[in-house]
N, C-alpha and C positions, 0 to 999 in steps of 0.2 A: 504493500500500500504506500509506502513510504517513497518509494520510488517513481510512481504512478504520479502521487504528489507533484513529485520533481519534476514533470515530466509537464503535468496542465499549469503549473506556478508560470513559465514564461510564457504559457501560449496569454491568460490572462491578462499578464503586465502588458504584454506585446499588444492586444486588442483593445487594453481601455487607452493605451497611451499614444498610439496613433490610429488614424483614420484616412480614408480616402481623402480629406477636406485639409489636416493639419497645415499643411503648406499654406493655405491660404490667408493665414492668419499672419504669414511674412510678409511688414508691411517693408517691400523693396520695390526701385523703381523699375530697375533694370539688374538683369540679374544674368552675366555671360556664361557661356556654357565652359560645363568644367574640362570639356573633352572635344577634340575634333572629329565632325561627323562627316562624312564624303558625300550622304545623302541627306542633312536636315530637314526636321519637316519645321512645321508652325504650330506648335500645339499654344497659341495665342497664350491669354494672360498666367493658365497654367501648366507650364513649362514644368518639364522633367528637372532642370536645373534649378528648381526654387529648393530642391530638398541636397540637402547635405552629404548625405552619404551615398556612392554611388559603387558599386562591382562590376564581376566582367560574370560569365559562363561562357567554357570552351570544352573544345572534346578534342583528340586527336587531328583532327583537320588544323586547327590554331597551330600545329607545327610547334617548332622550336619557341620556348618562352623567357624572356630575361627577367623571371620574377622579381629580381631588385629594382629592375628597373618600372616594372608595373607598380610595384608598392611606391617606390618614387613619385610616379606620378599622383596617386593620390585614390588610386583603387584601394576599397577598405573591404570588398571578399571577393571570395572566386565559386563558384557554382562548377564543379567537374563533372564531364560526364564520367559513370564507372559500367555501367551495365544497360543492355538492352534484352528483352525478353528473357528466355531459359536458358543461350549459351552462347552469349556474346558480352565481350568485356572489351572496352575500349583498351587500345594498345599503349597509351599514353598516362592514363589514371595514375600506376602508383606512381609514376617521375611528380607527373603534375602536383601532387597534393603532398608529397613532399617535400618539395621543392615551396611552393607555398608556404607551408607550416617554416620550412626553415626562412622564409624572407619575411615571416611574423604578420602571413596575410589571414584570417578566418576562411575555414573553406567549408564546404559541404558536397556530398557525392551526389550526383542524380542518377535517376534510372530511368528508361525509356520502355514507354508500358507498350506491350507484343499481346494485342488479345486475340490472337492463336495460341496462346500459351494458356496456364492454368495462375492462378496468384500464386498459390504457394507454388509451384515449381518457379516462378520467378523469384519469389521472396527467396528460395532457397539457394537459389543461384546467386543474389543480392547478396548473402548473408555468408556465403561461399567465399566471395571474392573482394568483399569490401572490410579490411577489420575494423575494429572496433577506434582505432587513432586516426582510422581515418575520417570519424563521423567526428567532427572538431562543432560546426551548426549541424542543427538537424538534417536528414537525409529528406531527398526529397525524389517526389513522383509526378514523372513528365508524363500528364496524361493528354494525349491530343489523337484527333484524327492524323490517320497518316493513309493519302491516297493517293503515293506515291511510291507507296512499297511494294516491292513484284513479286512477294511471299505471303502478305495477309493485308485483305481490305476491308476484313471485315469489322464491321460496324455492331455491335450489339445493344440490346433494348436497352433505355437509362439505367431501369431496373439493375441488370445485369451489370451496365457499368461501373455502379456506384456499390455494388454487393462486393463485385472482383477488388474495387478503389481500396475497402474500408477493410478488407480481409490482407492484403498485402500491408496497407499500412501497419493491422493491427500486429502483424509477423515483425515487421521492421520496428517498433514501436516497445512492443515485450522482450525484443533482444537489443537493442543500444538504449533502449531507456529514453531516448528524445520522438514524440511526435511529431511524425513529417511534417514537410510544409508542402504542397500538392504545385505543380507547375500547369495551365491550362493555358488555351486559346480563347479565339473570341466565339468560333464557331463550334469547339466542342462544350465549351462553357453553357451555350448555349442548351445545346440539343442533351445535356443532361447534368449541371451542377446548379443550375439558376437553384437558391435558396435552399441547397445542400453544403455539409461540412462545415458548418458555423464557427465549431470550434478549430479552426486550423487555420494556419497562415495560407493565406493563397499568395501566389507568386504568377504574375499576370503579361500575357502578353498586348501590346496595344503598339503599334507603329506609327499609326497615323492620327490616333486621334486618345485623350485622355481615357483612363479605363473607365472614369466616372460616365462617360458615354456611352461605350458600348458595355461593360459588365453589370447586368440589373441586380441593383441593391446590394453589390460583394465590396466587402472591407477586402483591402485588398495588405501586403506587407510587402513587395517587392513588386517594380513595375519593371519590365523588360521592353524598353522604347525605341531602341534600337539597334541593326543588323549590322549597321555601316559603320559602326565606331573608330577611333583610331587610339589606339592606345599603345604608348610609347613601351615598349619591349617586345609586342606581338607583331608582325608582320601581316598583312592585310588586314577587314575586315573584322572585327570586334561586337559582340553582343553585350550592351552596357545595359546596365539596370540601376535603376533608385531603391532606395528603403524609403520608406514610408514615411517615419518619423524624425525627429531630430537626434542632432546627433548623441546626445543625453540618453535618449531613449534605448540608441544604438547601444550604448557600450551597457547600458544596465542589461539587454536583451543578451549580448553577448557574454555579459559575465554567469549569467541564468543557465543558460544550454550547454556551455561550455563545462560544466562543470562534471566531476566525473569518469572525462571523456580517458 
């Protein structure tokens, strides 16, 4: 029980102390972006760059990384991929998130949800290949359509989707002791989360326009705004994300999850 505790204590702190809206209470006139983007969009008066803490997520493709020099610039986590479906592990994972941890970045593993597969054969395979030093923030579950993969398109009822979601989590969850944080789109969000998983950090995708737009009614903890980033140690394209909150918030959340690890 005691651990379980430990486990909803930061989702808690994390939900009363930021919101979708927090940002807007910075009363700034102008507020430059923290990172160069090759594509910017306009997301008018609420800009991704009003919020303070911003990370990357990469997988294998990101190539070669000069972690110091990502922490230099002012990246404060890293989202790695480690796993997709029941038997595939990204080639990159362990360098990546060691290599992190030694340049004194926060990091968390994600997994890439295969629903040709079964939960628990994935969770097992997650739990396989990820240890326990490597869950530094909570782990997290990339759950999206993918209709683009030449091995599984398929699509299952909400029902099913959100049964398969909460049975992996609960695998991941009873064995490193941190509750995930769920990674979504705008279009699978759609077609089965809309006013599901209350209690969990969503980590949101939105390119073009504020998630307050397009995601109904979801508090959101992390905003993934965009593909085109440039961030000094990685070579091409970058996927940058916001936290939510300030940066107070951050470090209390970070001291929360981290603990244990």
């Amino acid at each position: 029980m005691r651990r379980l505790l430990l486990a909803l204590l930061p989702v808690a702190t994390l939900l009363s102390a930021c919101t979708s809206t927090d940002y807007d209470l910075v009363q700034t006139a102008s507020i430059s972006p923290r990172f160069h983007d090759t594509d910017p969009q306009d997301f008018g008066g609420r800009a991704p760059h009003r919020h303070n803490i911003h990370g990357i997520d990469v997988s294998k493709w990101n190539g070669d990384i000069d972690w110091a020099r990502v922490k230099n610039s002012g990246v404060s986590f890293a989202f790695i991929k480690a796993t997709e479906g029941k038997d595939r592990v990204d080639t990159r994972f362990n360098e990546y998130w060691q290599q992190a941890r030694a340049a004194g970045i926060p990091y968390a593993p994600y997994h890439f949800y295969y629903f040709c597969s079964t939960a628990d054969a994935q969770a097992d395979w997650f739990i396989a290949k990820v240890p326990k030093s490597a869950v530094y923030l909570p782990p997290v579950l990339d759950a999206e359509w993918n209709g683009e993969s030449k091995t599984c398109r398929y699509r299952p009822s909400p029902e099913t989707v959100r049964a398969e979601m909460k049975r992996f989590m609960d695998r991941l969850e009873a064995h490193y002791g941190k509750r995930p944080i769920i990674y979504t789109s705008v279009d699978f969000h759609r077609d089965n989360l809309v006013d599901q998983f209350k209690d969990y950090h969503f980590w949101v995708r939105s390119t073009a326009k504020h998630p307050g737009e397009v995601y109904v009614e979801r508090r959101w903890a992390f905003w993934q705004y965009t593909s085109t980033g440039v961030i000094p140690g990685i070579q091409g394209s970058t996927d940058i994300n916001a936290f939510a909150g300030s940066a107070r918030n951050w470090q209390k959340w970070v001291a929360a999850v981290s603990r244990g690890r």
